[in-house]
Short mmCIF file of the C-alpha atoms (twelve columns), coordinates in Angstrom:
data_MODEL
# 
_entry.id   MODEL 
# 
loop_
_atom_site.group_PDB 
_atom_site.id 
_atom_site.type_symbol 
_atom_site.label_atom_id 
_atom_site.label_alt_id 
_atom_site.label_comp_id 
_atom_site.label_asym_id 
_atom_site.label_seq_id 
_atom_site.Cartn_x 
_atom_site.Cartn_y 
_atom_site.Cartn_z 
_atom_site.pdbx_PDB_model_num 
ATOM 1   C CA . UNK A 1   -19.542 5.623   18.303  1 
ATOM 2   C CA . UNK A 2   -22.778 5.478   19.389  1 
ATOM 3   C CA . UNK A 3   -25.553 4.075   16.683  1 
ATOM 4   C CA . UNK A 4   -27.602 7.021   16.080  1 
ATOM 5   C CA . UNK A 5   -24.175 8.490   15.006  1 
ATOM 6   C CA . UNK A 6   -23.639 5.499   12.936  1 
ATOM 7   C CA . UNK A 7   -27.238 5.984   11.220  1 
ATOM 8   C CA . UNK A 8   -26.186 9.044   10.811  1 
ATOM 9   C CA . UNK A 9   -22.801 8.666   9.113   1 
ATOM 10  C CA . UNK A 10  -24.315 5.867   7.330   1 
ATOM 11  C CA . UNK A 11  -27.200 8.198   5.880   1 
ATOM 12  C CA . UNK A 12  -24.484 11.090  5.309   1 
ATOM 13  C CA . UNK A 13  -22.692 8.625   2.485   1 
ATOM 14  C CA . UNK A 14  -25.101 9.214   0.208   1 
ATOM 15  C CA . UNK A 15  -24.949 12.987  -0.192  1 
ATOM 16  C CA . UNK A 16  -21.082 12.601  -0.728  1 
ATOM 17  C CA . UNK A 17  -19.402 12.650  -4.550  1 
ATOM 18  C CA . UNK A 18  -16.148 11.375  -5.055  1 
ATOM 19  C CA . UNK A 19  -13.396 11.851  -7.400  1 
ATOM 20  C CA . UNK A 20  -11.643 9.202   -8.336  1 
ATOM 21  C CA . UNK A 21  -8.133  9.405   -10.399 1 
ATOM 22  C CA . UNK A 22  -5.883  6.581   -11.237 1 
ATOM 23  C CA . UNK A 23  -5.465  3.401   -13.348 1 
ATOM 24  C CA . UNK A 24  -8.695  1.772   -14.661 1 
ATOM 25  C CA . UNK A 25  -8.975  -2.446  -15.789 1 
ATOM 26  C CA . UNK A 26  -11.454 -5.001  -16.595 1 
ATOM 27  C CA . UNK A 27  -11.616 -8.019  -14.411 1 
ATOM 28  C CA . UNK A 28  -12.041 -10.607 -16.702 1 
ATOM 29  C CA . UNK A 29  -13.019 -14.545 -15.234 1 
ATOM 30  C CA . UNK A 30  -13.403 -17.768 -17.269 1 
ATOM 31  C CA . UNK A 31  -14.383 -20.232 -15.204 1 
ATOM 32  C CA . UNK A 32  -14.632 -24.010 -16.205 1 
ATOM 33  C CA . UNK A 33  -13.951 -27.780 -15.581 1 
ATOM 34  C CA . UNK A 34  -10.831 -29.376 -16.076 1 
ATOM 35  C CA . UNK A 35  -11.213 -33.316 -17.619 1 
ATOM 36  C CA . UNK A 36  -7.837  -33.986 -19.466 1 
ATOM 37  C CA . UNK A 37  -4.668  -32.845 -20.579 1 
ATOM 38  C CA . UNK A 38  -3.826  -31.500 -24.087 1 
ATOM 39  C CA . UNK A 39  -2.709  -33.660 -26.523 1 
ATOM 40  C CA . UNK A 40  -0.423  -30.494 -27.394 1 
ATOM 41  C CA . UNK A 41  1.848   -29.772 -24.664 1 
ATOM 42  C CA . UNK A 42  0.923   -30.932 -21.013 1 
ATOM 43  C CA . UNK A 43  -0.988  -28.502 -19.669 1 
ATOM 44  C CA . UNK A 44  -5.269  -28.839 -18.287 1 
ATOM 45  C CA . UNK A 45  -7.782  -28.160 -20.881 1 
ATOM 46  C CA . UNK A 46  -10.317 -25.766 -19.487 1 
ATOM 47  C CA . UNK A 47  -13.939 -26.382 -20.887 1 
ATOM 48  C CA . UNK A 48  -15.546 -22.745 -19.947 1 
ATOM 49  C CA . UNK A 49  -18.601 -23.045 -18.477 1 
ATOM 50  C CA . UNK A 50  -19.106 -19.156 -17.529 1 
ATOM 51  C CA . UNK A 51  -17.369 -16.056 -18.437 1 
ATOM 52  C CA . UNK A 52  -17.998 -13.011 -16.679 1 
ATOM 53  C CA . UNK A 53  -16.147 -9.280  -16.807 1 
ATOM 54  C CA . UNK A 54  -15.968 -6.757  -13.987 1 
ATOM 55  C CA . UNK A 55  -14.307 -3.207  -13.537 1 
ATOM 56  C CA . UNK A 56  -11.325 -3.436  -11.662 1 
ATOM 57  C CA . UNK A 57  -8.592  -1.069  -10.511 1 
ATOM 58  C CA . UNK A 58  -9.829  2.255   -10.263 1 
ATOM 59  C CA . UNK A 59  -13.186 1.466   -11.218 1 
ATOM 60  C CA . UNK A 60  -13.050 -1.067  -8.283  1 
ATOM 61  C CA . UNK A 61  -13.087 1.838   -5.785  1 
ATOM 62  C CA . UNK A 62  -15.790 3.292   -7.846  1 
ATOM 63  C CA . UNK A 63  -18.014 0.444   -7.558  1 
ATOM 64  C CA . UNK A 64  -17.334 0.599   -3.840  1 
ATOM 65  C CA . UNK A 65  -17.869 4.584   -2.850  1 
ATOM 66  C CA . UNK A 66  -21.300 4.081   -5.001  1 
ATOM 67  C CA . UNK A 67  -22.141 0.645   -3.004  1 
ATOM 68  C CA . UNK A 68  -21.555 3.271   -0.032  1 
ATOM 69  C CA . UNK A 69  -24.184 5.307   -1.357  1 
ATOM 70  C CA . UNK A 70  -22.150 8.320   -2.528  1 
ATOM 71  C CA . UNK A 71  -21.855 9.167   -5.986  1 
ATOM 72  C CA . UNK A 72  -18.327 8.442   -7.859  1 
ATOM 73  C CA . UNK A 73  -16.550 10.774  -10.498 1 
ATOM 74  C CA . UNK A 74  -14.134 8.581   -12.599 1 
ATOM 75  C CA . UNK A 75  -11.015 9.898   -14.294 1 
ATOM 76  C CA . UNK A 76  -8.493  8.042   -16.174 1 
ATOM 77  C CA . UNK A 77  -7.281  7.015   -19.500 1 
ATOM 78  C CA . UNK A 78  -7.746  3.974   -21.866 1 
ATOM 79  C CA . UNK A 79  -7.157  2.854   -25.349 1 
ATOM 80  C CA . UNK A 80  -9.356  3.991   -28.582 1 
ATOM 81  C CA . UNK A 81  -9.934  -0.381  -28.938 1 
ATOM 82  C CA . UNK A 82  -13.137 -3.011  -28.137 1 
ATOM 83  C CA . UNK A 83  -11.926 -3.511  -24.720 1 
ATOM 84  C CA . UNK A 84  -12.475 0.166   -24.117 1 
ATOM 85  C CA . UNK A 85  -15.978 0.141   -24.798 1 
ATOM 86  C CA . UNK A 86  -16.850 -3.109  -22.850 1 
ATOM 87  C CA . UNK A 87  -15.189 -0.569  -19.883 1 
ATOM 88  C CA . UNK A 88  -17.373 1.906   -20.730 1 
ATOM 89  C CA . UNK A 89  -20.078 -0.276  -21.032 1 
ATOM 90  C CA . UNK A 90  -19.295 -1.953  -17.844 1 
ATOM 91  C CA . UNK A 91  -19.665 1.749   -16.405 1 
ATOM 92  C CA . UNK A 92  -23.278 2.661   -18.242 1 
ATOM 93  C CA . UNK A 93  -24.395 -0.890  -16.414 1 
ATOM 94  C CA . UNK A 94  -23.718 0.596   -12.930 1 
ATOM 95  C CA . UNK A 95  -24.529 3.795   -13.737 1 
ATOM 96  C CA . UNK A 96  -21.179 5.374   -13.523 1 
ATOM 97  C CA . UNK A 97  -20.636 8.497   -15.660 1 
ATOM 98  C CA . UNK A 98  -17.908 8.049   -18.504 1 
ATOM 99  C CA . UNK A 99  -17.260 12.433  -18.474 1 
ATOM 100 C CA . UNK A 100 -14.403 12.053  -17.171 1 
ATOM 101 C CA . UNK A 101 -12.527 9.175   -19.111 1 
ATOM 102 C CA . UNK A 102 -10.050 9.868   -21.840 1 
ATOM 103 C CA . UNK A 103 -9.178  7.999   -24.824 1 
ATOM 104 C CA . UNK A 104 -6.177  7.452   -26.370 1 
ATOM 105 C CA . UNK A 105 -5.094  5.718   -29.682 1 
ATOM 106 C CA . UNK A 106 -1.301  5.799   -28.021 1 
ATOM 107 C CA . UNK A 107 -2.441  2.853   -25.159 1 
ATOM 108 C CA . UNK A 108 -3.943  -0.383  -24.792 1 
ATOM 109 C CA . UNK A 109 -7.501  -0.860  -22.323 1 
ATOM 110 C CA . UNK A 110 -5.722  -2.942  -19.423 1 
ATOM 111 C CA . UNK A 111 -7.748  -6.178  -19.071 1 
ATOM 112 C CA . UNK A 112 -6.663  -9.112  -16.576 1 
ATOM 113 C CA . UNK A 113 -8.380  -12.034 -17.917 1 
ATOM 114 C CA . UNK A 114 -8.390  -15.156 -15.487 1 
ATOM 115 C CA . UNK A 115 -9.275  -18.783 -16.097 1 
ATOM 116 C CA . UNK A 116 -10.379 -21.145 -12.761 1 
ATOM 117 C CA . UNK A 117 -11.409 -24.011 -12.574 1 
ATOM 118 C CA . UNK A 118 -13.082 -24.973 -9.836  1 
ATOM 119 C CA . UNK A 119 -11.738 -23.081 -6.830  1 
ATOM 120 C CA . UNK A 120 -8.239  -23.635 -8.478  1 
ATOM 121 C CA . UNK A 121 -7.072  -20.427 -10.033 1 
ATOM 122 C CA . UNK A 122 -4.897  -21.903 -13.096 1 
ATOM 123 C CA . UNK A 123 -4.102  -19.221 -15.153 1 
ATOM 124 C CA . UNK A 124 -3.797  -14.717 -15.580 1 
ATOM 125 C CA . UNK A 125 -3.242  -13.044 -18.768 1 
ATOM 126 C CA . UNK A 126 -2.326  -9.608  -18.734 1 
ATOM 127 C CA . UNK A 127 -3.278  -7.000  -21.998 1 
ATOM 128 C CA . UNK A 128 -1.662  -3.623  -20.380 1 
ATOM 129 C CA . UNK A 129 0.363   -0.469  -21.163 1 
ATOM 130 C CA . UNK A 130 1.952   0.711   -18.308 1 
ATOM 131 C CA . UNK A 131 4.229   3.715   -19.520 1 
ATOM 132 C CA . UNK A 132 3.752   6.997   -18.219 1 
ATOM 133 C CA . UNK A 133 1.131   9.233   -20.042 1 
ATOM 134 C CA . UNK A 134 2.269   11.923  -23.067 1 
ATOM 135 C CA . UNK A 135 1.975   15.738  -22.412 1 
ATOM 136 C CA . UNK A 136 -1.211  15.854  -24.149 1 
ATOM 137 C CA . UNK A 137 -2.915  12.862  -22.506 1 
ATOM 138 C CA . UNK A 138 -1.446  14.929  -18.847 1 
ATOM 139 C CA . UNK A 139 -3.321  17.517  -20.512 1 
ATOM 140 C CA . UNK A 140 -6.889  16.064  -21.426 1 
ATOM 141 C CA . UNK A 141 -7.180  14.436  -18.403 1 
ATOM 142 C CA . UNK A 142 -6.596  17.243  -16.565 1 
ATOM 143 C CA . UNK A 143 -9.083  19.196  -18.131 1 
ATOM 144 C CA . UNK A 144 -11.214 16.475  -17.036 1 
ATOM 145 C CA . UNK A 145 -10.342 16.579  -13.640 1 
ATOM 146 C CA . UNK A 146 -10.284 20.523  -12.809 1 
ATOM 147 C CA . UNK A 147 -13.748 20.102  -14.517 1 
ATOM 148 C CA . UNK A 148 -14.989 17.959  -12.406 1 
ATOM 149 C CA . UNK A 149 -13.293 18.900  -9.017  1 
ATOM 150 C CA . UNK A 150 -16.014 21.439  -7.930  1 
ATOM 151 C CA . UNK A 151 -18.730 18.630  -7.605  1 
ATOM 152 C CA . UNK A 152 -16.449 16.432  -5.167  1 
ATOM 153 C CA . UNK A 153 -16.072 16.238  -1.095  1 
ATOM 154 C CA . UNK A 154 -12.956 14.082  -1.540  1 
ATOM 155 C CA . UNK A 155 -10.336 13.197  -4.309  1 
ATOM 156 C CA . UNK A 156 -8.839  9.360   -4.730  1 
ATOM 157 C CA . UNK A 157 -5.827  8.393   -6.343  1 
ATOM 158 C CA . UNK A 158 -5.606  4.737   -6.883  1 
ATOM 159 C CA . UNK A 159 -2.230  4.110   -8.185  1 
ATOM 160 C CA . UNK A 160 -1.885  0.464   -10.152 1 
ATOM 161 C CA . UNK A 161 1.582   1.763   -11.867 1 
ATOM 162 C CA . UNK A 162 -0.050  1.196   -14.878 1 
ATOM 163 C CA . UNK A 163 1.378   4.899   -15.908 1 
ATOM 164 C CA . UNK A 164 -2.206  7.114   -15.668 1 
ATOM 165 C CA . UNK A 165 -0.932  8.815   -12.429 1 
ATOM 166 C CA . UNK A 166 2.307   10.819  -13.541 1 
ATOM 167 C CA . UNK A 167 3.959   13.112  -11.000 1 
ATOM 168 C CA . UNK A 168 2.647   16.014  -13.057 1 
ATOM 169 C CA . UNK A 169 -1.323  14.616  -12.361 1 
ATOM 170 C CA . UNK A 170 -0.640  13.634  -9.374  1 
ATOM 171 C CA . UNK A 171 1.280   17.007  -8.684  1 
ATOM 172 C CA . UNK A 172 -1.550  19.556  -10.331 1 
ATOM 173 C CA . UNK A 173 -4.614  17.656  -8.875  1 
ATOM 174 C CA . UNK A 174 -3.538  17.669  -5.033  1 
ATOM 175 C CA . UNK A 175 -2.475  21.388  -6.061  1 
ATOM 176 C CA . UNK A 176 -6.006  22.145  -7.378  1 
ATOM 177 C CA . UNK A 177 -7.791  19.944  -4.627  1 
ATOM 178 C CA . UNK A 178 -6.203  22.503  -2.078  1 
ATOM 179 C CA . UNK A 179 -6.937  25.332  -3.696  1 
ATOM 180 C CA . UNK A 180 -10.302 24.223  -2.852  1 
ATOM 181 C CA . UNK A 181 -10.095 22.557  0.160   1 
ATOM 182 C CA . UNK A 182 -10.902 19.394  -0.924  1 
ATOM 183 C CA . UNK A 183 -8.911  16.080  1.017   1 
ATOM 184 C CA . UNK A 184 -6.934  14.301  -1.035  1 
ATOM 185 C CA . UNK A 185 -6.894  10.016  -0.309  1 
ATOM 186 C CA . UNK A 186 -4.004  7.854   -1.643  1 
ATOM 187 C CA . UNK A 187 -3.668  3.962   -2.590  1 
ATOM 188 C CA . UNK A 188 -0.104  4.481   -3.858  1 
ATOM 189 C CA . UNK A 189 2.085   1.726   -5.627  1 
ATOM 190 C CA . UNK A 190 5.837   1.888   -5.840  1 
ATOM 191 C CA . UNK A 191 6.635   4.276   -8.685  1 
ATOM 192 C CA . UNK A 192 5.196   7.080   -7.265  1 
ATOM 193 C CA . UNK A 193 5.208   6.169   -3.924  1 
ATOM 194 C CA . UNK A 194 7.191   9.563   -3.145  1 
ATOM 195 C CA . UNK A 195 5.319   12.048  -5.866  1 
ATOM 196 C CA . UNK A 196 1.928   12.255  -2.932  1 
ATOM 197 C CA . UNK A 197 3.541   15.632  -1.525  1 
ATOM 198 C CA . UNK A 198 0.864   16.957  0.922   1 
ATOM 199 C CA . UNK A 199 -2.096  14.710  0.431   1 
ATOM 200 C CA . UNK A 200 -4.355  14.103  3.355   1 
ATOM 201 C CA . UNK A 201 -4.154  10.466  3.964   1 
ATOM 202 C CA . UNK A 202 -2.012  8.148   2.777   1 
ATOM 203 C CA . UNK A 203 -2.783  3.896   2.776   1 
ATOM 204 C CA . UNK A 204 -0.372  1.704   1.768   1 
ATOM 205 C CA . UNK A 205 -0.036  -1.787  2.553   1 
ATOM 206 C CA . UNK A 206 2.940   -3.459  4.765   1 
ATOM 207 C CA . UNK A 207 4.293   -4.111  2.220   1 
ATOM 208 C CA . UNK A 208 4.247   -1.462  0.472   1 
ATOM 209 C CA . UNK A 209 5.477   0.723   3.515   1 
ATOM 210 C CA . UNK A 210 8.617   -0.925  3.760   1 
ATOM 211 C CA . UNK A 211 9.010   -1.097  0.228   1 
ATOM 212 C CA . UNK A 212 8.890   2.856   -0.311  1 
ATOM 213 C CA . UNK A 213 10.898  3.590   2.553   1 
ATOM 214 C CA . UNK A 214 13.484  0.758   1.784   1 
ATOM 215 C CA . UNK A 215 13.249  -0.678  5.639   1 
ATOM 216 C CA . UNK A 216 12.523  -4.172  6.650   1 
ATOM 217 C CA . UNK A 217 10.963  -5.027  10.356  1 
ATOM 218 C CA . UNK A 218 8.643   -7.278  11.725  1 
ATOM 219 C CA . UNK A 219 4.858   -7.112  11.475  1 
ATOM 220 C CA . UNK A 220 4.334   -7.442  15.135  1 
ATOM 221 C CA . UNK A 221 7.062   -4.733  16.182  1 
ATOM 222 C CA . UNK A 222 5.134   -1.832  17.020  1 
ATOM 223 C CA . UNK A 223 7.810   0.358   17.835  1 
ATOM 224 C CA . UNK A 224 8.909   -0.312  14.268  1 
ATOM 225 C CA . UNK A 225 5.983   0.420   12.476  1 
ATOM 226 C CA . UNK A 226 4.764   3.463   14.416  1 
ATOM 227 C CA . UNK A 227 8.516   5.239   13.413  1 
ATOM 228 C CA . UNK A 228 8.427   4.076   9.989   1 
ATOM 229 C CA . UNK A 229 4.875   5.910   9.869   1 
ATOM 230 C CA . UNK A 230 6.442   8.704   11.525  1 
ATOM 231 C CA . UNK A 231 8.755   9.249   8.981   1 
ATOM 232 C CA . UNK A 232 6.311   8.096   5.881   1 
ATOM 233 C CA . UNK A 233 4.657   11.440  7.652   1 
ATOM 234 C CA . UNK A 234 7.179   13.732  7.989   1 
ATOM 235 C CA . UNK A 235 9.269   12.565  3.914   1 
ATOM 236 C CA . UNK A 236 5.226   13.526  2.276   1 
ATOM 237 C CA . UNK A 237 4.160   15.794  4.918   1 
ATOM 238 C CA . UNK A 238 0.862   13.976  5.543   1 
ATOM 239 C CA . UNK A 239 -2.073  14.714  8.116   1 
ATOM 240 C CA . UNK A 240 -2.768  11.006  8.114   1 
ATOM 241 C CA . UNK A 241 -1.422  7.828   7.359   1 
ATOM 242 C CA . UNK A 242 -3.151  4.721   7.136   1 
ATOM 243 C CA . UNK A 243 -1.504  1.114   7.176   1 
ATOM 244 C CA . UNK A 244 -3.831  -1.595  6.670   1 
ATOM 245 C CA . UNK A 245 -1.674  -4.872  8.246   1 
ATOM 246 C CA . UNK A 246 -3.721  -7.690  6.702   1 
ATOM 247 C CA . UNK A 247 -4.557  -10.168 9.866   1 
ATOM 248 C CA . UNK A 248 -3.084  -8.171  11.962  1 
ATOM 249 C CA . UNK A 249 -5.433  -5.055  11.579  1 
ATOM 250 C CA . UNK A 250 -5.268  -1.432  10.814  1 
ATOM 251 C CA . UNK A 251 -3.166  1.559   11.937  1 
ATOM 252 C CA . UNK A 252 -3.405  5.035   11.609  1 
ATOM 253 C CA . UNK A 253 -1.376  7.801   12.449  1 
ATOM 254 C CA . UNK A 254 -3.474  11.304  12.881  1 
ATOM 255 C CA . UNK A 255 -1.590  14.536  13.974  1 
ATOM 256 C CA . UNK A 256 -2.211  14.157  17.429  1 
ATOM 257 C CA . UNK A 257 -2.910  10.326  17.762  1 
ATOM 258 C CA . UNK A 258 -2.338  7.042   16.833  1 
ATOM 259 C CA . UNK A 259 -4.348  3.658   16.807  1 
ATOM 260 C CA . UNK A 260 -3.740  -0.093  15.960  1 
ATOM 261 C CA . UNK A 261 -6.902  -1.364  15.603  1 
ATOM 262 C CA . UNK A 262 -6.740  -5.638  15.697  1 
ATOM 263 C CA . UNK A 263 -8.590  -7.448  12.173  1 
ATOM 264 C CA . UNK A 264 -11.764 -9.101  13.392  1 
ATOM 265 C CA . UNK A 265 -12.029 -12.992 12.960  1 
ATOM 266 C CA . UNK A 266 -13.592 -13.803 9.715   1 
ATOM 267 C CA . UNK A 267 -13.446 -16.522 6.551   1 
ATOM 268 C CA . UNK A 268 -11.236 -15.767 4.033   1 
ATOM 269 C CA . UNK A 269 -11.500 -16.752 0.715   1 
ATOM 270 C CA . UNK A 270 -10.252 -13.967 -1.582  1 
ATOM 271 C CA . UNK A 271 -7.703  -10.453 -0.395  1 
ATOM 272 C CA . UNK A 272 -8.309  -9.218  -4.130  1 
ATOM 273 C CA . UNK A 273 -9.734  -5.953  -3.692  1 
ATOM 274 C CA . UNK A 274 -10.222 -5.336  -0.103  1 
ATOM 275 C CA . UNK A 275 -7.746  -2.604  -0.548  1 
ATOM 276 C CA . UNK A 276 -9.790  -0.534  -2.573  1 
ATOM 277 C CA . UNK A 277 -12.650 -1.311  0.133   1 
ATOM 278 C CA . UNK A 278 -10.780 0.418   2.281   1 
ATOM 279 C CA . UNK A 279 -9.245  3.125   0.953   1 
ATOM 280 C CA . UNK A 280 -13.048 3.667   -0.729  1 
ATOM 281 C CA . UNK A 281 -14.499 3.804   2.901   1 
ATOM 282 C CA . UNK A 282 -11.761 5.843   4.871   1 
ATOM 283 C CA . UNK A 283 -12.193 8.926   2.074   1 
ATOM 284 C CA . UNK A 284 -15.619 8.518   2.398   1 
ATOM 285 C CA . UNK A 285 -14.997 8.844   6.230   1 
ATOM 286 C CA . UNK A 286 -12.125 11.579  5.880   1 
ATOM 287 C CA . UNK A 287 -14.654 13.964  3.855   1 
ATOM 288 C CA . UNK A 288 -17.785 13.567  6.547   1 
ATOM 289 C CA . UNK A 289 -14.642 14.857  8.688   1 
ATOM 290 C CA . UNK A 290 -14.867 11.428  11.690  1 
ATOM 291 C CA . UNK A 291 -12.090 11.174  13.898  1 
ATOM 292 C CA . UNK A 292 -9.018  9.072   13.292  1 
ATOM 293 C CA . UNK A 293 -10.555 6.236   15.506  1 
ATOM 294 C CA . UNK A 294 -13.991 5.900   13.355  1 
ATOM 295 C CA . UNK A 295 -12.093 6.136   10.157  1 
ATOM 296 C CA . UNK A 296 -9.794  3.303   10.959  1 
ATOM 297 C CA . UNK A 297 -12.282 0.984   12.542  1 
ATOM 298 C CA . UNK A 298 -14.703 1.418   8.969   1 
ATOM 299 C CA . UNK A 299 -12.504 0.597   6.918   1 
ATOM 300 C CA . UNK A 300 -10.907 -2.267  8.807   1 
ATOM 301 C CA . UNK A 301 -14.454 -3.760  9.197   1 
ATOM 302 C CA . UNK A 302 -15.393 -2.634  5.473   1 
ATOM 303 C CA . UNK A 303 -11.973 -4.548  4.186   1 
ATOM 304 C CA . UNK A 304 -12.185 -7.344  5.967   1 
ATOM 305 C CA . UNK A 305 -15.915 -8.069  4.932   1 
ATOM 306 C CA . UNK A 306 -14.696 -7.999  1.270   1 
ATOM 307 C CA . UNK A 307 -11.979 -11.067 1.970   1 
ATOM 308 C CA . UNK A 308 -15.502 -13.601 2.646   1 
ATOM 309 C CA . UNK A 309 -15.919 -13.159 -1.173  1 
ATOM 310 C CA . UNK A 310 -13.911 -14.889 -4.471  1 
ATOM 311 C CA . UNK A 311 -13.075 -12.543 -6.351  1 
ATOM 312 C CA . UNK A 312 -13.156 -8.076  -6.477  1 
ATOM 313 C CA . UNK A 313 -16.655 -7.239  -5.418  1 
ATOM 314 C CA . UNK A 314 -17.220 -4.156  -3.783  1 
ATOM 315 C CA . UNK A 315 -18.356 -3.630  -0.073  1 
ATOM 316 C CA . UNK A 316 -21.979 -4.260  0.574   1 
ATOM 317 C CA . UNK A 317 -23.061 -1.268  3.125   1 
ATOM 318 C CA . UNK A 318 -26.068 -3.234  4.463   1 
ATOM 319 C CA . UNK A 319 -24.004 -5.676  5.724   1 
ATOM 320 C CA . UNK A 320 -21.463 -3.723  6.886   1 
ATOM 321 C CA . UNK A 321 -23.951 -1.527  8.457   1 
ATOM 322 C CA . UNK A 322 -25.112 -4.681  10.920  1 
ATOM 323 C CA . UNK A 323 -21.774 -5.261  11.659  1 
ATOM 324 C CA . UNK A 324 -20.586 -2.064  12.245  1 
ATOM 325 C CA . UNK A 325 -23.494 -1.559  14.820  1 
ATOM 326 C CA . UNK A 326 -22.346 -5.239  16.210  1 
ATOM 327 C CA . UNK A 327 -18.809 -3.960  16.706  1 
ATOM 328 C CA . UNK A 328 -18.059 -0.678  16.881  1 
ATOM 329 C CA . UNK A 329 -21.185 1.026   18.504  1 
ATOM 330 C CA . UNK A 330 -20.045 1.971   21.936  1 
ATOM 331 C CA . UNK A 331 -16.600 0.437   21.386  1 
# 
């Protein structure tokens, strides 16, 4: 990759639009200092000092394909409570369009509310509803989506099992995407690992891999991982899949090629989020049409950038601009 063709994919971000489908959350952090224990049961007394809320989940990858310069379409369902307007005024702060978010008086907003102090993370409450939409939520949001489809390069599902991505949504928008030639990118999760017939790439985690497939093998076995892959491939019929291997890298399988790509040495401090870096930079990637290679070796970078931060921040394209021309330009 030479760097006037990284300029020039860099530059081409920000005439991309992105749909985005899947299971939306606010991030919620208390932070505060502990002193003593309560006089109530024996557990730390927090005194908050800060409290902060962020979009998370599918709103995550959002925030990152607009920190990439393109522009993000967001789909997805919440309650009809408070917590669903701080989402959607966490959206109107960025400047994320709310057109394509339905509301339901059948669920719950999901907020994750956590409580540090210090660096110590002490505590996660969870406010969710994670069964799978009704028929007529199916149906609103995909009004939604076909509506919006035409304005998109590239379609992300980012699956949190949280019950927004049925097989029916999942089914009808890769079905509608085709119909208009539009790639399809998937973050899956394990209850509909299986329902991604046909999508275009496919980026599960380790973990994840040898959950859905119901194998176990070792991290370093190559051999292993490239026939797992294989199969993942052939069971979904995929054009690519993409296995992001935490320290030990990247891989992905094209049609006519494969690549392990190494992690580069960096600080970590935080994995929340960097998958949604990636799979937010490899659709960006897939839909400017880059070979295998360059897709890979962007999002690796772009995810492993993400880990130097606490918490889920999206990708900062400046700085993964310098490093990309550090690293990958002539590599």
């Amino acid at each position: 990759m030479s760097k006037h063709s990284l300029e020039d994919i860099f530059e081409g971000f920000n005439h991309l639009t992105a749909l985005i489908v899947g299971d939306v959350m606010v991030d919620a952090y208390i932070w505060g200092k502990v002193e003593r224990i309560s006089p109530e049961a024996p557990v730390p007394v927090v005194q908050v000092t800060q409290r902060e809320r962020r979009l998370g989940g599918a709103a995550n990858v959002a925030l990152n394909v607009q920190a990439m310069g393109a522009t993000p379409l967001l789909c997805s369902v919440v309650g009809n409570d408070a917590d669903a307007l701080i989402f959607e005024e966490l959206l109107q702060k960025r400047g994320i369009s709310k057109e394509g978010i339905v509301r339901s008086p059948h669920r719950i907003t999901t907020i994750k509310e956590r409580v540090l102090a210090g660096s110590q993370h002490i505590l996660r409450v969870d406010s969710e509803h994670d069964k799978n939409l009704l028929t007529g939520e199916e149906e609103l949001l995909l009004e939604r989506i076909e509506s919006l489809l035409p304005r998109c390069q590239v379609v992300i599902f980012e699956d949190y099992d949280k019950g927004v991505l049925t097989q029916r949504v999942i089914s009808q928008t890769i079905r509608l995407a085709h119909i208009q030639g539009i790639p399809t990118v998937v973050d899956p999760k394990k209850r509909n690992f299986f329902a991604y017939q046909q999508a275009t790439l496919f980026k599960p985690n380790l973990k994840e891999l040898r959950e859905g497939l119901k194998i176990d093998f070792d991290k370093d076995d190559q051999a292993a991982l490239e026939k797992a892959v294989q199969d993942l491939k052939e069971r979904l019929q995929l054009q690519y899949a993409l296995i992001t291997l935490s320290e030990s890298g990247i891989y992905i399988a094209a049609p006519d090629e494969h690549f392990l790509l190494p992690a580069h040495i960096r600080t970590i401090s935080d994995v929340s989020g960097a998958g949604d870096t990636v799979v937010s930079i490899a659709a960006l990637a897939l839909a400017m049409q880059l070979p295998p290679r360059a897709i890979a070796a962007l999002a690796n970078l772009g995810g492993g950038l993400v880990c130097e931060y606490v918490g889920v921040v999206p990708i900062d394209k400046a700085r993964l601009y310098e490093e990309a021309k550090q690293n990958l330009v002539n590599a």
